[in-house]
N, C-alpha and C positions, 0 to 999 in steps of 0.2 A: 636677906635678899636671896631669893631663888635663881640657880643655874641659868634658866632662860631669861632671867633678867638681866644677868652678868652679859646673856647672850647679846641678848636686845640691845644694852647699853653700848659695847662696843663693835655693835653695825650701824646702830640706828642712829647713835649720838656723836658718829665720824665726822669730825672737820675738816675730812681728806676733800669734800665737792667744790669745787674752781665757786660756786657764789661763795663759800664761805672765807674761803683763802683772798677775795677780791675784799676791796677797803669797804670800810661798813658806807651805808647810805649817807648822803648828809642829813642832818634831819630837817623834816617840813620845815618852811617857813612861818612863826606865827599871821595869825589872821590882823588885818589892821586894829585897831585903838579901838575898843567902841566908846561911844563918848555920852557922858552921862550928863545925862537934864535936872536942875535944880528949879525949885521954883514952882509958883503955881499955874496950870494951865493958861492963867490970862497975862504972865510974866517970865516966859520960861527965862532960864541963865544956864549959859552952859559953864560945869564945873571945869576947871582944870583938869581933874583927876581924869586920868583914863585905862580900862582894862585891855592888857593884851591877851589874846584867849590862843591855845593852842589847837592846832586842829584837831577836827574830832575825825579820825577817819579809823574806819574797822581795821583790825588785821589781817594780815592777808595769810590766806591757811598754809600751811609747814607744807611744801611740795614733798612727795612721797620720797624716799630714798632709795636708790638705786640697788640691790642687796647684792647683786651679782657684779655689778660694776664693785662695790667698796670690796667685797670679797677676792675678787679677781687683781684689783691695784693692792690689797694687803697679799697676797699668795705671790705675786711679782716682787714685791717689795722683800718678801721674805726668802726669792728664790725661785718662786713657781713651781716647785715639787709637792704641791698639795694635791688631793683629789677629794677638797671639798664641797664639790657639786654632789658627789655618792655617798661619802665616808662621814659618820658624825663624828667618830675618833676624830676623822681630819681636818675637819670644822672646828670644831675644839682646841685643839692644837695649835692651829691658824689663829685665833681669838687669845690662845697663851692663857687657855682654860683647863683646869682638869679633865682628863678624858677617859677617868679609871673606868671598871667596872659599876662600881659605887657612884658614883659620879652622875653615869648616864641611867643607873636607876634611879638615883635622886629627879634626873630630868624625866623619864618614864613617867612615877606617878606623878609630877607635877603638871606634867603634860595628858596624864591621862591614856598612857601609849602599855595597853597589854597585849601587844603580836608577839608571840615566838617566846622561848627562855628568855631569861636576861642573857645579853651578853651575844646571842645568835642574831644573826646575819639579817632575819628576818624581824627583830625586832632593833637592829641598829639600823634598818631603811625604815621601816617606820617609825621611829622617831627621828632621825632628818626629815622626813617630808612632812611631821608634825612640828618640829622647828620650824621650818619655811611657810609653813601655813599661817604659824601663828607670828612670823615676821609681818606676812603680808595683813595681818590682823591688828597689827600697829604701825602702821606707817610704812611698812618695807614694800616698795614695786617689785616683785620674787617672780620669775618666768614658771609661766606653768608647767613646762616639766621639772622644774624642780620639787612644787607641790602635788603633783599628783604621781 
């Protein structure tokens, strides 16, 4: 599992949002009996047996996750001395992720991120706004100053 997966998994897959902390749904009600016909069309009988069918209804798609909000209640929870809106070290850290040298080049080429040395100022803003890019690329609602 790649860095930005690690990333992903603990923004993306937080049970910190009030729906999911709330009690689960009840589930649907099944559909009535349907009731099965024996017999030849000039004698129908209705059988005793009958099928209860579950509803068939689509899913309802995954609401986007909030990336700033779960970041901001984890950076609270931890204190609020982050400054992980700018800092990938600090986002990292925040996540209770590696945030070595190594680490964020392992995230670099994964990400695809060659601005600046490794390690200089300019290639640790661009890859934070290619982490955020690629949150909002799966499911994360990320405010666009964060990605651009």
């Amino acid at each position: 599992m790649g860095l930005f997966s690690k990333i992903a998994d603990r923004i993306l897959r937080r049970n910190d949002t009030p729906a999911a902390k709330s009690a689960p749904a009840a589930p649907a009600p099944a559909r009535p009996a349907a009731v099965i016909f024996t017999g030849s069309p000039d004698d129908p009988k209705v059988s005793p047996q009958s099928h209860t069918q579950a509803p068939s209804t689509p899913a309802a798609p995954a609401e986007p996750v909030d990336v700033e909000a779960v970041l901001t209640g984890l950076a609270a929870e931890k204190g609020g001395a982050s400054d992980w809106r700018r800092s990938i070290v600090d986002l990292l850290k925040l996540l209770d992720l590696e945030s070595s040298l190594d680490a964020r080049k392992e995230l670099a080429a994964e990400l695809g991120v060659a601005a600046g040395a490794h390690g200089s100022a300019e290639q640790n803003i661009a890859l934070h706004k290619a982490v955020m890019r690629k949150l909002a690329e799966n499911g994360g609602r990320v405010p666009d100053a964060l990605k651009d």
